[in-house]
C-alpha positions in Angstrom: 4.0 6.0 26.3 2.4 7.5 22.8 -1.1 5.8 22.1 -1.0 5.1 18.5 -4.3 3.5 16.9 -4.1 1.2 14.4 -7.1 0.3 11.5 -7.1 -2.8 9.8 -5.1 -3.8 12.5 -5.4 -7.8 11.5 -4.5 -7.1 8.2 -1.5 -8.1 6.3 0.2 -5.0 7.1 -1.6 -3.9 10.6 -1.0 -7.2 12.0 3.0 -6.4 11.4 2.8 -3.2 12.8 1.0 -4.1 15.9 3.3 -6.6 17.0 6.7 -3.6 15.9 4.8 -1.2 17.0 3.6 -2.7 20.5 6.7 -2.8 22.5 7.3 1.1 23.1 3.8 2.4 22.4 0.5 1.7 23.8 -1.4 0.1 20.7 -5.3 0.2 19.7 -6.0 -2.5 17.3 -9.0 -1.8 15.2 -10.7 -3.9 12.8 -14.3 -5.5 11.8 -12.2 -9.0 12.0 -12.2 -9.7 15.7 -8.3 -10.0 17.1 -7.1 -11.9 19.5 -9.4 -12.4 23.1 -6.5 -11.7 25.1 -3.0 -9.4 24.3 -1.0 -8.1 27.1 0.2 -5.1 25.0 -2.6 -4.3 22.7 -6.5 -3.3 23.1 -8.6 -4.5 20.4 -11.7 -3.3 19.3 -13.9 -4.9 16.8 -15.7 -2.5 14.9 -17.6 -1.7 10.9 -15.6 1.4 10.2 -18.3 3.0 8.1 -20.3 2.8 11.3 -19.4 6.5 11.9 -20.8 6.0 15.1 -18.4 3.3 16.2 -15.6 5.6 15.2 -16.7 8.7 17.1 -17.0 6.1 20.0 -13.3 4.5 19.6 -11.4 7.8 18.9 -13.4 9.2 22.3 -12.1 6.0 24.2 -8.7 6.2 23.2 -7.7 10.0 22.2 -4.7 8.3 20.5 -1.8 9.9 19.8 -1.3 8.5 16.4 -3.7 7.3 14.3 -2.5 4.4 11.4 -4.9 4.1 8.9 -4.4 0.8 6.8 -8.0 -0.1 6.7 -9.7 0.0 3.2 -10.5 -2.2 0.6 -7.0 -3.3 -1.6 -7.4 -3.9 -5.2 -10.1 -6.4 -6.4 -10.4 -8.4 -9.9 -12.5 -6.1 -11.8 -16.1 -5.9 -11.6 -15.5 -7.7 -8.0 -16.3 -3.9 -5.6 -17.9 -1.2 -7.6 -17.0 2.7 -7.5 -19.2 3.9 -4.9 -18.2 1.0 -2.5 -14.3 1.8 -2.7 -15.3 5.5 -2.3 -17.5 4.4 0.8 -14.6 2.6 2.5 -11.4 3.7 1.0 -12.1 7.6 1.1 -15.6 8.7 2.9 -14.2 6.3 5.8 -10.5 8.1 5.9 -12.2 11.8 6.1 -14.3 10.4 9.1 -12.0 8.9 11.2 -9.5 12.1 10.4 -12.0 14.1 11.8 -13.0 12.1 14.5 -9.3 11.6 15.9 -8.7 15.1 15.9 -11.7 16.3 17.5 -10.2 14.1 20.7 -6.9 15.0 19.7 -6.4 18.0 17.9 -2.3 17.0 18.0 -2.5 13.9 16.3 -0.9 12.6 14.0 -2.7 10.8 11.0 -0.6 8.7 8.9 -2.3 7.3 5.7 -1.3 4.4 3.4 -2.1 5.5 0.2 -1.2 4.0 -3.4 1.6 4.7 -6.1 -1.3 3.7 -8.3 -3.0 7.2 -7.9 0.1 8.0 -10.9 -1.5 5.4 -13.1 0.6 4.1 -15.7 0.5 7.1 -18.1 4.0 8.7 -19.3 6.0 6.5 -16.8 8.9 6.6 -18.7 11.1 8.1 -16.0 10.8 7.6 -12.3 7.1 9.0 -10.4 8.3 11.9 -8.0 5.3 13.3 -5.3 5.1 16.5 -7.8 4.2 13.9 -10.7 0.5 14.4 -12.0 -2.0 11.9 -10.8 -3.9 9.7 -13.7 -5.5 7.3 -12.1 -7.1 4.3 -14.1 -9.1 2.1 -11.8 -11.9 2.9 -9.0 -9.3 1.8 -6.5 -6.6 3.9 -7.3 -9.5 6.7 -7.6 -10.7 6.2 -4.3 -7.3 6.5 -2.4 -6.5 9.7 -4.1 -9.7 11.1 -3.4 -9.2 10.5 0.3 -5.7 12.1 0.2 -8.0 14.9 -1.0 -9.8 15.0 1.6 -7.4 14.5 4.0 -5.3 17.7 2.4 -9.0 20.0 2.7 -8.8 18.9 6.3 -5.3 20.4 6.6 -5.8 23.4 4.8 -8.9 24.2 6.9 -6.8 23.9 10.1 -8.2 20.4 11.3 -5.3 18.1 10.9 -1.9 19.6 12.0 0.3 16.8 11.2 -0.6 14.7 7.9 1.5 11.8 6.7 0.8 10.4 3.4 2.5 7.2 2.3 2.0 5.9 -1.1 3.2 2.2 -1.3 4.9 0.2 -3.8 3.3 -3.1 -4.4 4.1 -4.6 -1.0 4.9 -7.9 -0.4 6.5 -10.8 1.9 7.8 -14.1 1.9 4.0 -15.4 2.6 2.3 -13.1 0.4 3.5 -12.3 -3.0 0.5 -11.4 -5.7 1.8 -7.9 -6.4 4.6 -9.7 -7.7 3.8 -13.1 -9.0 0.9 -10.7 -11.3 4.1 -10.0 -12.9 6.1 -13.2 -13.6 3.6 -16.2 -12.7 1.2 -18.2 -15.4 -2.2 -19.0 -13.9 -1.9 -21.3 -11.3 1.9 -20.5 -11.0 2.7 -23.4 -13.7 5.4 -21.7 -15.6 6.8 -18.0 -15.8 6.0 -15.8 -17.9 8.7 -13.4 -19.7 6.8 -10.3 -21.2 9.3 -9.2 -24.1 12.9 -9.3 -22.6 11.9 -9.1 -19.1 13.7 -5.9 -18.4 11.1 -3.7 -17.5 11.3 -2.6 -13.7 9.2 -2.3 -11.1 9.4 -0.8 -7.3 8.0 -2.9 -4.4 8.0 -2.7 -1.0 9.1 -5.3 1.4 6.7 -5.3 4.3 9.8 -5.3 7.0 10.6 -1.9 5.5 7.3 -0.4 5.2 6.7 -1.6 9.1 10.5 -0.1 10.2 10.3 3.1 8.4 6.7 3.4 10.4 8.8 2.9 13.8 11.0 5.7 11.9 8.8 8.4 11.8 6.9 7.8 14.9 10.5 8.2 16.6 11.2 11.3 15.0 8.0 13.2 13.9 7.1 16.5 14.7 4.3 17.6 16.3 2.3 20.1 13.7 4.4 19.2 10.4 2.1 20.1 7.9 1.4 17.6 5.1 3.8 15.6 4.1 3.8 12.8 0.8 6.3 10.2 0.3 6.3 7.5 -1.7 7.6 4.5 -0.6 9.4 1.8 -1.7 12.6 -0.8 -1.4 15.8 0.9 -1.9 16.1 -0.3 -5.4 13.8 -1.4 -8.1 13.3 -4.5 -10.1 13.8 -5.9 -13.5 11.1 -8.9 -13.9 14.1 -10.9 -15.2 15.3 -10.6 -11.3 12.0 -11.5 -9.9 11.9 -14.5 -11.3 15.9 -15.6 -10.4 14.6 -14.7 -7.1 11.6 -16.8 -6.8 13.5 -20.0 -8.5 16.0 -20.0 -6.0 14.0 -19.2 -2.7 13.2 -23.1 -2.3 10.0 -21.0 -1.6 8.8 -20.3 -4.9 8.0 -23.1 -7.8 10.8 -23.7 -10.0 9.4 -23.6 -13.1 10.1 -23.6 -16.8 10.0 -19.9 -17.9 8.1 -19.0 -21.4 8.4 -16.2 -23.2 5.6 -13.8 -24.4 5.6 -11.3 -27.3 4.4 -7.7 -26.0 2.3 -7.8 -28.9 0.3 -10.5 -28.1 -0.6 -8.9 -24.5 -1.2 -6.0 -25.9 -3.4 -7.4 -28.7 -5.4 -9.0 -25.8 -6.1 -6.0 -23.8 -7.0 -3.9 -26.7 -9.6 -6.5 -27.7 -10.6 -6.8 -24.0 -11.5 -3.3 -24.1 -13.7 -3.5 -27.1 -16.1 -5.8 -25.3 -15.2 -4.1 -21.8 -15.8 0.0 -22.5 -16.3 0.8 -18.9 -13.1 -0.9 -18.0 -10.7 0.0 -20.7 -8.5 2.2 -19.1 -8.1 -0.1 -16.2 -7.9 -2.7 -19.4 -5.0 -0.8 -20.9 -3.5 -0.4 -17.6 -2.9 -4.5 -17.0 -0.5 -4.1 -20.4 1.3 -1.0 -19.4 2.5 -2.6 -16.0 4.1 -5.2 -18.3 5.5 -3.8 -20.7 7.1 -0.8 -19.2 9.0 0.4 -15.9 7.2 1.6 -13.5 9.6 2.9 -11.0 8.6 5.4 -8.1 11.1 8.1 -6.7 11.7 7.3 -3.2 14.1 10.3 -3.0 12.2 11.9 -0.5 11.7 9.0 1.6 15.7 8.4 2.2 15.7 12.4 3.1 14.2 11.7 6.1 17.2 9.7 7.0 15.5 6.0 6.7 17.0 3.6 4.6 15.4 0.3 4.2 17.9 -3.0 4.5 15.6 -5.6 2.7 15.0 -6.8 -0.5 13.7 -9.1 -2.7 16.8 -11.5 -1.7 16.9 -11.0 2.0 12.9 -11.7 2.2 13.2 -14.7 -0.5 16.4 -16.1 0.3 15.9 -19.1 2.3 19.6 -18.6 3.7 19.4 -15.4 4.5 15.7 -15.3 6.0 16.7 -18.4 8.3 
């Protein structure tokens, strides 16, 4: 039975794998949130990551077969985790435990979540491919496509023999939503919001998928593969208009009246925003681009492995259907 470690394991994502993941693999659950006292299936071990002590110690323990890194910090409000902290956890972190899971394991096989907002939001007019250039516009974004740097020196220098690199949609789930309700929800979610004609589209990524297609490639992956980057997402995007049909109907969701919002006006805000805010302005910038135009990610490569994810906004909303 494969030993595949897990980071960020009581996470919103790590949390779903563990429990997938746990029936035909021997799972280590790792996290600086203590798990649960007792698990029949799973060993947990409480541990700071940037401790690189604790992870030389962990990877020794377990010489896991697989290593799932979902640990990091996700996107804050601004000003809320400065540069050199996201760099800290998000990439420094990623290059030590890489390096530390293959020295007890030089066959392991390192799969990293990584971002679709290492693109940024620059000349999005047609869907991302993995060849795309990489703008990114905030210190999060920044971060995660540094460590996917790193993690690619590694390969090159012969340390890391099987590389998985998985840059998510905005993921989401019938209990957490913000990547989406950003998009469509006034503050405190008392009306909708219709930027322009509401048409623009987004990808996002159900969390059933992102956890199935993880099942996917541990069931077919090759040992000593190379690198390989995929970005990852539902099988179809999403017009904002559709988001919000979604959420009135899910019984889940507020049904609110829905007002509509010039694109001028946003982008009047931002622009003034950055005036007062220079070392934030192309993060600034960034809030009215994911409004106002598509930002769709080619999960081409993703459906050539042979996966194809069978949820979507209305099978995760749709009270009928989830019952």
């Amino acid at each position: 039975m494969p030993t595949v470690l897990i980071t960020g394991a009581a996470g919103f994502i790590g949390s779903a794998l563990c429990i997938q993941l746990s029936t035909d693999n021997k799972i280590i659950g790792v996290d600086i949130i203590k798990g649960p006292d007792k698990s029949t299936n799973i060993d947990w071990e409480h541990a700071d990551l940037t401790d690189e002590d604790s992870v030389v110690a962990i990877c020794k323990k377990y010489s896991p077969d697989v290593v799932i890194h979902c640990a990091g910090i996700v996107h804050q409000k601004i000003g809320a985790v400065d540069y050199a902290t996201y760099m800290r956890v998000n990439s420094e972190v990623t290059e030590n435990f890489a390096k530390a899971a293959t020295k007890s394991n030089p066959g392991v096989c390192f799969i990293f979540f990584s971002s679709v907002s290492v693109y940024g939001e620059d000349n999005l007019s047609v869907s991302v491919s993995e060849e795309s250039e990489c703008h990114p516009s905030s210190d999060y974004a920044v971060s995660k496509l540094n460590a996917e740097r790193r993690l690619i020196d590694l390969s090159d220098e012969g340390i890391i023999h099987n590389l998985i690199i998985l840059r998510l949609a905005p993921v989401y789930d019938r209990e957490w939503s913000l990547n989406l309700d950003r998009r469509v929800f006034a503050p405190g979610k008392l009306a909708y919001l219709r930027f322009g004609s509401g048409t623009q589209k987004m990808s996002a990524l159900a969390r059933h998928n992102l956890v199935d297609l993880i099942e996917f490639l541990l069931q077919k992956s090759p040992k000593n593969s190379g690198v390989n980057i995929l970005n990852i997402a539902d099988a179809e995007a999403y017009e904002f208009n559709k988001i919000i049909r979604v959420f009135q109907k899910s019984g889940i969701r507020p049904n609110r009246p829905i007002i509509s919002i010039p694109l001028f006006s946003v982008w009047l805000v931002t622009r003034i925003a950055g005036i007062f805010l220079r070392g934030k302005r192309n993060w600034i910038y960034s809030c009215y681009d994911k409004l106002a135009s598509d930002l769709v990610f080619d999960n081409g490569k993703m459906m050539e492995t042979g996966f194809r994810p069978v949820h979507s906004l209305e099978t995760v909303f749709d009270a009928e259907i989830a019952e």
